[in-house]
Backbone as a printed PyTorch tensor [residue, N CA C, xyz], in Angstrom:
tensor([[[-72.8790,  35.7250,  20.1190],
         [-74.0960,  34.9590,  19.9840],
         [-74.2760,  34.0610,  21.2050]],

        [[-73.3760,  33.1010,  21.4540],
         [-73.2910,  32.3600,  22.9440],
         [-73.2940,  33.3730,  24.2600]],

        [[-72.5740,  34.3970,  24.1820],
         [-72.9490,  35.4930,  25.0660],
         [-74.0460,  35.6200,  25.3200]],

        [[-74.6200,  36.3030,  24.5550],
         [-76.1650,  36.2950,  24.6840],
         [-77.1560,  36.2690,  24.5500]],

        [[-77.1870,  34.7180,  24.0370],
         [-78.4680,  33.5340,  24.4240],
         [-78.3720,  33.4450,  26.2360]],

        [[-79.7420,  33.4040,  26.2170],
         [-80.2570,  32.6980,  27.8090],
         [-79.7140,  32.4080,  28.5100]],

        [[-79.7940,  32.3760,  29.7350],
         [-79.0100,  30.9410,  30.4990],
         [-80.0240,  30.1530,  30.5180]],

        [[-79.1790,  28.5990,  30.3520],
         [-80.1960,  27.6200,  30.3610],
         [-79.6550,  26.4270,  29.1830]],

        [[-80.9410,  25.6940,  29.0530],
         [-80.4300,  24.9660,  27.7760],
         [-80.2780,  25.4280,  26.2940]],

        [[-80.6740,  26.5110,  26.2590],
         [-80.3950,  27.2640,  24.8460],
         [-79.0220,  27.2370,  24.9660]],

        [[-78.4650,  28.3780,  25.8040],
         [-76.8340,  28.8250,  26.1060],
         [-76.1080,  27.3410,  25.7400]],

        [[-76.4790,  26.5530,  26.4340],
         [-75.8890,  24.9390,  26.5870],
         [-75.5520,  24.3890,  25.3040]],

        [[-76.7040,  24.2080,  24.7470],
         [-76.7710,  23.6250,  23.2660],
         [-75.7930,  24.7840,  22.0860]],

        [[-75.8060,  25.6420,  22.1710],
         [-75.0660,  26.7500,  21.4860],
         [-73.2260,  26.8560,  21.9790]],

        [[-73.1450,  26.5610,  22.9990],
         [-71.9160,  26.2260,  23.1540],
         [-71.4760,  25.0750,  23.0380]],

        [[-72.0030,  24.1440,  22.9400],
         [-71.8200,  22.6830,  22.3090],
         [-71.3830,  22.7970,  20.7050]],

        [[-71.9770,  23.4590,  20.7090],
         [-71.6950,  23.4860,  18.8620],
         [-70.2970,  24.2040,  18.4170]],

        [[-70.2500,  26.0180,  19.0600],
         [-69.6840,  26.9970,  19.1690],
         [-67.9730,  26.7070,  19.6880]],

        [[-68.3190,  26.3710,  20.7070],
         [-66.8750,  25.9280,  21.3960],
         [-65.9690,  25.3590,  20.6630]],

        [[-66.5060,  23.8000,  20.2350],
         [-65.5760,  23.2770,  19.7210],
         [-64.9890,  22.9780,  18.1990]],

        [[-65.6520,  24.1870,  17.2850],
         [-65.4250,  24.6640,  16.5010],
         [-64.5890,  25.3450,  16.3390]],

        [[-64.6990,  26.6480,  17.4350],
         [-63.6190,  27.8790,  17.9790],
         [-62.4320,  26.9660,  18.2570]],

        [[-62.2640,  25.9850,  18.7410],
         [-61.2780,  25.2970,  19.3190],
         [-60.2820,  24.9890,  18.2610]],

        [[-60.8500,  24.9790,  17.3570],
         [-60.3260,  23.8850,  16.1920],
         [-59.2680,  25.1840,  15.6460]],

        [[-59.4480,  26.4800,  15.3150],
         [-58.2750,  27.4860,  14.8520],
         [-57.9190,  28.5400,  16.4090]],

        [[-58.7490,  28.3400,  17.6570],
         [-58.2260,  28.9260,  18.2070],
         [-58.6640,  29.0030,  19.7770]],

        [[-57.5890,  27.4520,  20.1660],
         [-58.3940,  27.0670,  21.4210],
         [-58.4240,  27.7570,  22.5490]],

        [[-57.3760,  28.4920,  22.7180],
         [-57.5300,  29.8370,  23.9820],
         [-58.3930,  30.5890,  24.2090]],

        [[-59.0390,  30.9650,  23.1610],
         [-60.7130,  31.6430,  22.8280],
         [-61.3970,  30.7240,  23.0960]],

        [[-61.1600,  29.2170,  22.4620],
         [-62.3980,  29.0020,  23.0100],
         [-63.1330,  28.2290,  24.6030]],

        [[-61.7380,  27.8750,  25.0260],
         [-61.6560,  27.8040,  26.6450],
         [-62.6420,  29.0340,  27.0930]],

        [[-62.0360,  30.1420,  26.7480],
         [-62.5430,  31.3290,  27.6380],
         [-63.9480,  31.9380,  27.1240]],

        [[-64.1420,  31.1710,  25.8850],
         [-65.8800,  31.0750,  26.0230],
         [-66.3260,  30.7270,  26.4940]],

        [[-66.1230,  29.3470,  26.3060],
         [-66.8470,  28.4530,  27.7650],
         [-66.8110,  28.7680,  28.7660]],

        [[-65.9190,  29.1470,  29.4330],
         [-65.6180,  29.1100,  30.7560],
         [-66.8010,  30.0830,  31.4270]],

        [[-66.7440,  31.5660,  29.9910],
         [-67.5040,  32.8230,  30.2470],
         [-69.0230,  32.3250,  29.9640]],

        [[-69.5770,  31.4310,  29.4400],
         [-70.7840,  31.5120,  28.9910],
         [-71.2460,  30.1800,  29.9150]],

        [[-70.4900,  29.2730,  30.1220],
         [-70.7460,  28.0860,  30.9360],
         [-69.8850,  27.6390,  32.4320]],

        [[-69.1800,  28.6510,  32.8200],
         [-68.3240,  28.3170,  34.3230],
         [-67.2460,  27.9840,  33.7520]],

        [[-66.8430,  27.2850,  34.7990],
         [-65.4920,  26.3060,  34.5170],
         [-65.9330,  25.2940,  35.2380]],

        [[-66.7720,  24.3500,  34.8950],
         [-66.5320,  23.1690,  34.7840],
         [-67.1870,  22.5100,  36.2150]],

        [[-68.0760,  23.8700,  36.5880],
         [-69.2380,  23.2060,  37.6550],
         [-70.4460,  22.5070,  36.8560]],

        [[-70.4820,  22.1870,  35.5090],
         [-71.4410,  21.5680,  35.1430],
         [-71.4000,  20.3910,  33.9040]],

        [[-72.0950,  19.3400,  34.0300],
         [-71.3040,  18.0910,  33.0230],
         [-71.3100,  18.9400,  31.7070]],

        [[-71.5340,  19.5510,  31.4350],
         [-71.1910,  19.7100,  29.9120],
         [-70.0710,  21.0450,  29.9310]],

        [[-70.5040,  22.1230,  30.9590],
         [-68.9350,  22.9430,  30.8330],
         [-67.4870,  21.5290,  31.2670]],

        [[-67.6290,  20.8200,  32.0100],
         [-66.5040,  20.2230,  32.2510],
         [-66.0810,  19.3290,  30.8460]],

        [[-67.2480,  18.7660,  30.1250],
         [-66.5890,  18.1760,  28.6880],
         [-66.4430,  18.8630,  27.8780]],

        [[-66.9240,  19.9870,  27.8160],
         [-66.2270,  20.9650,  27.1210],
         [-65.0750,  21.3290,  27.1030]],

        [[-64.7610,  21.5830,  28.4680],
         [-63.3980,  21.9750,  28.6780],
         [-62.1610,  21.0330,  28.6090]],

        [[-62.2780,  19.5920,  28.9770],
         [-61.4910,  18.7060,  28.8030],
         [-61.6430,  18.5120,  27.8250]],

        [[-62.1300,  18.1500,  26.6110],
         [-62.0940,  17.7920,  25.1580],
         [-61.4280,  19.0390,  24.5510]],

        [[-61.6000,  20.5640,  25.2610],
         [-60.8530,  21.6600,  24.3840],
         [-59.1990,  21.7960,  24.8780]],

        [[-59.3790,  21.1270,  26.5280],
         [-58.0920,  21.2160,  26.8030],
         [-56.7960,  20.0020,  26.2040]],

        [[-57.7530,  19.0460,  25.5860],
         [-56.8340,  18.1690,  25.1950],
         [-56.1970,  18.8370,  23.5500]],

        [[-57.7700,  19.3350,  22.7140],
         [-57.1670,  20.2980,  21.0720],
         [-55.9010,  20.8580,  21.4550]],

        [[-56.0780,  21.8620,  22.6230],
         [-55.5490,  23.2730,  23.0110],
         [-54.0120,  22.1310,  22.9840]],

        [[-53.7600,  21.5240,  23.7560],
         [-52.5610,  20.7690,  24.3480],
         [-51.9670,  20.5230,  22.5160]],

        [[-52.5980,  19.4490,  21.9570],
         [-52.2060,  19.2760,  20.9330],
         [-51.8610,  20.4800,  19.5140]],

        [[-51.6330,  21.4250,  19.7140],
         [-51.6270,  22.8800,  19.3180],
         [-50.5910,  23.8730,  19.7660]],

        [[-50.8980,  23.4360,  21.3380],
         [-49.8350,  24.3930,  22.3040],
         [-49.9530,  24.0830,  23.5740]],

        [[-49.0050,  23.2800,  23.8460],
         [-49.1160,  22.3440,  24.7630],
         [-48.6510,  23.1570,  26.2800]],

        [[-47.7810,  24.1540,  25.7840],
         [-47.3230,  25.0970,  27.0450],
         [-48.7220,  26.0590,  27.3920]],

        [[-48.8380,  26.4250,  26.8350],
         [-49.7380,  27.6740,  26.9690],
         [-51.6100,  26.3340,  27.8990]],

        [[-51.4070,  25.3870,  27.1600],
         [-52.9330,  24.3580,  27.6000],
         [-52.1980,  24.0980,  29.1860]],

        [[-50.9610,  23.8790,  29.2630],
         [-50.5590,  23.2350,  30.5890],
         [-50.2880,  24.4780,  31.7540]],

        [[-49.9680,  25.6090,  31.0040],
         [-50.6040,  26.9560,  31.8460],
         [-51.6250,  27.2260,  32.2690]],

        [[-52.4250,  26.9700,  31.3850],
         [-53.8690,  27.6240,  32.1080],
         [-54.0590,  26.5540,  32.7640]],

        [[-54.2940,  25.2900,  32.4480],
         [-55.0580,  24.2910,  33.0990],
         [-54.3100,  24.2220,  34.6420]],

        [[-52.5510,  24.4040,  35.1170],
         [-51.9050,  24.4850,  36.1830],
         [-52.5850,  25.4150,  37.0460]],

        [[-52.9190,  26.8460,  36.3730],
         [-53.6380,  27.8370,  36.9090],
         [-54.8720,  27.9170,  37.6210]],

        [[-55.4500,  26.5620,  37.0500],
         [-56.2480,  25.9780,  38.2180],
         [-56.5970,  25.8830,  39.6030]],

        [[-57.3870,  25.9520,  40.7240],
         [-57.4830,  25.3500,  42.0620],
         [-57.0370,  23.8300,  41.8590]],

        [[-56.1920,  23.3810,  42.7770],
         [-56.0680,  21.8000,  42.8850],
         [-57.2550,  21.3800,  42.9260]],

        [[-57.4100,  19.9830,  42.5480],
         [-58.9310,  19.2860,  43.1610],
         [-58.5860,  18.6190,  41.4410]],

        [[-60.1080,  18.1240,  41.2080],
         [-60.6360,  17.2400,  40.5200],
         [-60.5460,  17.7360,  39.3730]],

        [[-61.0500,  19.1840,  39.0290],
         [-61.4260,  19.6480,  37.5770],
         [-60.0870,  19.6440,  37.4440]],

        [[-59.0500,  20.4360,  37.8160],
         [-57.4950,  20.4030,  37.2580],
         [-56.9450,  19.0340,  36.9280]],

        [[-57.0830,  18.7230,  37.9790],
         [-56.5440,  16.9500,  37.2920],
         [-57.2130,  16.3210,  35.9580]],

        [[-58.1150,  16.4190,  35.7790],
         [-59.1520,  15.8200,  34.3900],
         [-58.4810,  16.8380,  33.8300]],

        [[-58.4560,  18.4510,  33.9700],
         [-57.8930,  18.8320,  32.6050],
         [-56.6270,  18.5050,  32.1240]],

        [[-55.6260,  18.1820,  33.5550],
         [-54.1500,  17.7140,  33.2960],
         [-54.1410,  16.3230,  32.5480]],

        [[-55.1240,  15.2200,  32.8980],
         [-55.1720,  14.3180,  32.6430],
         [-55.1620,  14.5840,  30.6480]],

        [[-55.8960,  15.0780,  30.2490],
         [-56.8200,  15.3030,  28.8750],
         [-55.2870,  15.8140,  28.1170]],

        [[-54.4350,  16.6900,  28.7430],
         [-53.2820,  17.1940,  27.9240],
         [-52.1700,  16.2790,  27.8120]],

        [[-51.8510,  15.3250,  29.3760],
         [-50.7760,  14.4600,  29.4400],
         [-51.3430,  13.0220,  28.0630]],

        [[-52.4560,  13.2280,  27.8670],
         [-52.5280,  12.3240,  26.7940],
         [-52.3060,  12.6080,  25.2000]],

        [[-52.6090,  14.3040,  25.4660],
         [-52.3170,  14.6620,  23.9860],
         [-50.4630,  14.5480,  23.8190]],

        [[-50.3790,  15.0570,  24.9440],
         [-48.1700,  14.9160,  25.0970],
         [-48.1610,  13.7460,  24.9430]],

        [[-48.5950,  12.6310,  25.1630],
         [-48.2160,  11.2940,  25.2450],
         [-47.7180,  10.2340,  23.1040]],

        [[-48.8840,  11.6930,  22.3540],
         [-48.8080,  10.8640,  21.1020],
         [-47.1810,  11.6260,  20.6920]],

        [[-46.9630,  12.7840,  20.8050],
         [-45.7100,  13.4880,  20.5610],
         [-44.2280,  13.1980,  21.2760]],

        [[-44.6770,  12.6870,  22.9850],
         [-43.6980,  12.7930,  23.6230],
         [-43.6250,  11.9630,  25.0300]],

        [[-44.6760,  10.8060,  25.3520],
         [-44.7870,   9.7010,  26.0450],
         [-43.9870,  10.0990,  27.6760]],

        [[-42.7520,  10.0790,  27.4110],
         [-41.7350,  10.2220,  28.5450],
         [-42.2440,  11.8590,  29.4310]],

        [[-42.2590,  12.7640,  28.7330],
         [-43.4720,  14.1900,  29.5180],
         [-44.5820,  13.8920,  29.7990]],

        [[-44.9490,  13.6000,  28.7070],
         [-46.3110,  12.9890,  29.6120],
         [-46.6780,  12.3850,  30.4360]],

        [[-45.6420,  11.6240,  30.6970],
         [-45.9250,  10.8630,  31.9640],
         [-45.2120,  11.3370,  33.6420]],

        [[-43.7400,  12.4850,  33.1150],
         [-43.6260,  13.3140,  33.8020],
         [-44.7430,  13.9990,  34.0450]],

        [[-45.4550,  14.6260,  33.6310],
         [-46.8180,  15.6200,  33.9660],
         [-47.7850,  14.7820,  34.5440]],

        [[-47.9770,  13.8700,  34.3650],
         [-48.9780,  12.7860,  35.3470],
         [-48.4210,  12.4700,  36.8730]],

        [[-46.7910,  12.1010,  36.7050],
         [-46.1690,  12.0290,  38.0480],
         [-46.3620,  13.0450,  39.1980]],

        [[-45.8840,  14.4430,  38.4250],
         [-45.4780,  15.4890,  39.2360],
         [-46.6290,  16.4020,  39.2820]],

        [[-47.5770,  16.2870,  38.3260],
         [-48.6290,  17.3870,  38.5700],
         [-50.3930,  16.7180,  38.8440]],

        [[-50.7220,  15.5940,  38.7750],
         [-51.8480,  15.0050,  38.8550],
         [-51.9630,  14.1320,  40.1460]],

        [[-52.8250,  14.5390,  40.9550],
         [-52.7840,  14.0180,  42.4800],
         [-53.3640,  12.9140,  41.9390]],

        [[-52.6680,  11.5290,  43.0240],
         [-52.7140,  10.2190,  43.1400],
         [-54.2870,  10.0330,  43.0500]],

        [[-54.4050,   8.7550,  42.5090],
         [-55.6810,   8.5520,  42.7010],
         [-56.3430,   8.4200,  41.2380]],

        [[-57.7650,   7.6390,  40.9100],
         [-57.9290,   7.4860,  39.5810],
         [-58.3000,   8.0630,  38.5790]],

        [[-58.1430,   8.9770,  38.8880],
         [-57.5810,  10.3840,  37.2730],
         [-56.3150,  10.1680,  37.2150]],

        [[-55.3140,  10.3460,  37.8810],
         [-53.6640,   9.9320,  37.7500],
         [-53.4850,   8.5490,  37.5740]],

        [[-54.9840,   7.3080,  37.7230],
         [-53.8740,   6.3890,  37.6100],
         [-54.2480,   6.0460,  35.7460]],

        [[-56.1620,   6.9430,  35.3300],
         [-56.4120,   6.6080,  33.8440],
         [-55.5370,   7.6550,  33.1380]],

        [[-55.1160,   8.2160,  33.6870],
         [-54.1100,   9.5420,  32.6190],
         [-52.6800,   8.4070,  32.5070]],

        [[-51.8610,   7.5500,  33.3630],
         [-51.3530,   6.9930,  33.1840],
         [-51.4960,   5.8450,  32.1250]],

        [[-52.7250,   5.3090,  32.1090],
         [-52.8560,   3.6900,  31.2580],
         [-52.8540,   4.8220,  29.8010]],

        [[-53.6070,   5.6500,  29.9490],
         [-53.4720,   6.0630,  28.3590],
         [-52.2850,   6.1630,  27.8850]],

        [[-51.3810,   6.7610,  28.8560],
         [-49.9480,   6.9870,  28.5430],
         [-48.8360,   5.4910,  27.8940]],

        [[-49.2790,   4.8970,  28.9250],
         [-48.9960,   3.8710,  28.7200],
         [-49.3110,   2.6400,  27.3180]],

        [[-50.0520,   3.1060,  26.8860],
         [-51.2510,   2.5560,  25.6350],
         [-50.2010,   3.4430,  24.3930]],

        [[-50.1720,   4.5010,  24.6010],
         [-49.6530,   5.5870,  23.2250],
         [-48.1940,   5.5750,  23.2060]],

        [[-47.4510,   5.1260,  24.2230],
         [-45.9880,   5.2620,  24.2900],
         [-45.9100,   3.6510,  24.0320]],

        [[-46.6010,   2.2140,  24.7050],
         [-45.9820,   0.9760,  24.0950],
         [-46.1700,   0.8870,  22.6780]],

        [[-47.1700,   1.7660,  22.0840],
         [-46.8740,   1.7570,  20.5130],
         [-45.8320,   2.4150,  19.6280]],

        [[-44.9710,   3.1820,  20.3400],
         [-43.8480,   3.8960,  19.8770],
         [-42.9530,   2.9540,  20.2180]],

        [[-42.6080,   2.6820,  21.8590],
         [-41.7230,   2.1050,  22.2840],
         [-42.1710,   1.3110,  23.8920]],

        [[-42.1260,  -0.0560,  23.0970],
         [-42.8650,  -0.7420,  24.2510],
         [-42.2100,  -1.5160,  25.4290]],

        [[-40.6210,  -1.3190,  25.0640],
         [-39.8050,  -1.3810,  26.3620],
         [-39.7830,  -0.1600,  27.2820]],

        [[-40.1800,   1.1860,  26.8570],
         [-39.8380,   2.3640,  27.5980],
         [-40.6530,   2.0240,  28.0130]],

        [[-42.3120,   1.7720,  27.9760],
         [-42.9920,   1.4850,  28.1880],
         [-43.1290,   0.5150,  29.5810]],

        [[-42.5330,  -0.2730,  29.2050],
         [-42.5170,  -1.8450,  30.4880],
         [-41.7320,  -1.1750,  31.3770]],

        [[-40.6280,  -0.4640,  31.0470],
         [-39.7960,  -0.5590,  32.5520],
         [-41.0290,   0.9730,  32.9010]],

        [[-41.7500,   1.9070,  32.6520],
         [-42.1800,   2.8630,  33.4760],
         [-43.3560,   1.9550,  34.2390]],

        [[-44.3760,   1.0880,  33.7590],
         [-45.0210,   0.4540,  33.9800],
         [-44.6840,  -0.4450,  35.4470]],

        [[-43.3410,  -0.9960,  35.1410],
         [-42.5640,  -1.7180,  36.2220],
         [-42.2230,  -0.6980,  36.8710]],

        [[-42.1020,   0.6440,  37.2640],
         [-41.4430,   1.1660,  38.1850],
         [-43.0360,   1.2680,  39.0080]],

        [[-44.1800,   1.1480,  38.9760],
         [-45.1040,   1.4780,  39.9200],
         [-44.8810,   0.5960,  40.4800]],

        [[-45.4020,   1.0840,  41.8930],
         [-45.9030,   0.4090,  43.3810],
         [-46.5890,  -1.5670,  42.7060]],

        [[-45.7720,  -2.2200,  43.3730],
         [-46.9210,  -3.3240,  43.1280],
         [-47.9480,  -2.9660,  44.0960]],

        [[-48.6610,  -4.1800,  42.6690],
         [-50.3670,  -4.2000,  42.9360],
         [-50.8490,  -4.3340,  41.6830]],

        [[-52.1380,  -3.9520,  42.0010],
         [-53.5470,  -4.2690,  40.7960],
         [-52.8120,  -3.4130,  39.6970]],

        [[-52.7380,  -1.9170,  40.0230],
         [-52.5260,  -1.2720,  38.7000],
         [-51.5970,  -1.4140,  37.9460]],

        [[-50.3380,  -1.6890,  39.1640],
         [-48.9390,  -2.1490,  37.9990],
         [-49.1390,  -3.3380,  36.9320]],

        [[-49.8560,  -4.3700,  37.7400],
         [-50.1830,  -5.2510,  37.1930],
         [-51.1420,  -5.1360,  35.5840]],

        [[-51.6560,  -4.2840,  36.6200],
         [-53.2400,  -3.6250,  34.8930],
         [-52.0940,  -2.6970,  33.8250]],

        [[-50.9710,  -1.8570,  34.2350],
         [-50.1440,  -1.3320,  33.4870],
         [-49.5900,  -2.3450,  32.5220]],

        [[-48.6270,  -3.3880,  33.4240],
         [-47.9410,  -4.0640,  32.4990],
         [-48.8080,  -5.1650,  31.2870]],

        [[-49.8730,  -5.6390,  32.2760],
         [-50.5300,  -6.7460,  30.8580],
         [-50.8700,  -5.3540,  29.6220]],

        [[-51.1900,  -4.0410,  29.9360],
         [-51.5100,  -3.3890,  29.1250],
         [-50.3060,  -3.3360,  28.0330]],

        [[-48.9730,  -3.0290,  28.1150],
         [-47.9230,  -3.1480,  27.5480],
         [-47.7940,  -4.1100,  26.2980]],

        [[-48.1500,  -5.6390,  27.4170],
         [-48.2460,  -6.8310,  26.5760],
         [-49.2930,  -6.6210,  25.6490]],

        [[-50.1280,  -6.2310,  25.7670],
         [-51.7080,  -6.2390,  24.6300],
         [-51.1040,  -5.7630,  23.7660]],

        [[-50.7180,  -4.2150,  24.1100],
         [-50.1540,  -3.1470,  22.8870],
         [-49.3740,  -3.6640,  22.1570]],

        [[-48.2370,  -4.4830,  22.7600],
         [-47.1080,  -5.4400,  22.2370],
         [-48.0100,  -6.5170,  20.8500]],

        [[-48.6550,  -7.2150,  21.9170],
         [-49.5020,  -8.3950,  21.3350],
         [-49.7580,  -7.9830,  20.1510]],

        [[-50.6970,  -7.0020,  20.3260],
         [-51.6960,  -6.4450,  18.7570],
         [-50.7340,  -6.1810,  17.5850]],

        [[-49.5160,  -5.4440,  18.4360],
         [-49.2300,  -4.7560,  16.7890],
         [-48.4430,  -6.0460,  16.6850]],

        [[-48.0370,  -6.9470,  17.4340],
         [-46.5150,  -8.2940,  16.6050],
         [-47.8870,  -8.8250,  15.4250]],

        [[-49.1790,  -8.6530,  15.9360],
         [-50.3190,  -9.7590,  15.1930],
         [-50.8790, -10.6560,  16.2110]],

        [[-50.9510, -10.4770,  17.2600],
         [-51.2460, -11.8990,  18.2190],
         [-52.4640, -11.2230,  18.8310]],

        [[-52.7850, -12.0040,  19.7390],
         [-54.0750, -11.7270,  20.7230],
         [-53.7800, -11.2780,  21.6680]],

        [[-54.2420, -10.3660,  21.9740],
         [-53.8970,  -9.3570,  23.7510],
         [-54.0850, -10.5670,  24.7770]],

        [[-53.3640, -10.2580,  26.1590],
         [-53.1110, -10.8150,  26.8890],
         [-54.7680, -11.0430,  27.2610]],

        [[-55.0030, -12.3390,  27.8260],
         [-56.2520, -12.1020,  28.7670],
         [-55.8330, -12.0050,  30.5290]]])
């Protein structure tokens, strides 16, 4: 049916719906709908498509989401999709996830928001693992924006008020 509707905003609106439905029992299909009916991610809505399916896909099957999405050209779209999975690893497994942000997401601010999320979902598990990864960045602004983040996460759940 998304096959073949139009190109255009029909196709658009039909994979909006379609996709992330498919996603929900079977996100490998539905990556490769999109991808087939809308690119990969030369257009704002194939690209939220694909990052919102690559994060399901991750949370499902996290090897197989971090395959394809690796399989990627370097650049921007791979990183947002790496970014979207290192956060789904982050509720299961914090410490990979943030390996996969280190070693596979070029510097810069997709690697440094794939990090704060990380950082956000792991000080609620464990908010010392948390501080010292936070403390191992480069000083500066972000370490700095890392660690008060720690403290908030800290803050909220003891009952207190996040850092200002």
């Amino acid at each position: 049916w998304v096959k073949n509707a139009p190109d255009g905003n029909q196709r658009v609106a039909i994979a909006e719906i379609v996709c992330p439905q498919l996603a929900q029992t079977n996100p490998a299909a539905a990556v490769t709908l999109a991808e087939n009916c809308l690119g990969s991610g030369t257009n704002n809505v194939a690209q939220y498509l694909l990052d919102n399916m690559a994060q399901q896909w991750a949370a499902q099957d996290m090897q197989a989401a971090n395959a394809w999405a690796t399989s990627k050209q370097p650049g921007e779209q791979r990183d947002r999709l790496l970014q979207r999975i290192a956060v789904a690893e982050s509720k299961a497994d914090p410490f990979q996830a943030a390996q996969l942000i280190v070693n596979q997401i070029s510097p810069g601010p997709t690697q440094n928001e794939a990090a704060m999320s990380v950082i956000y979902q792991w000080a609620q598990k464990d908010a010392a693992a948390a501080q010292t990864w936070a403390e191992s960045f480069p000083a500066g602004d972000f370490r700095d924006r890392a660690i008060k983040e720690v403290k908030n996460v800290s803050a909220v759940a003891a009952g207190n008020s996040p850092v200002n």
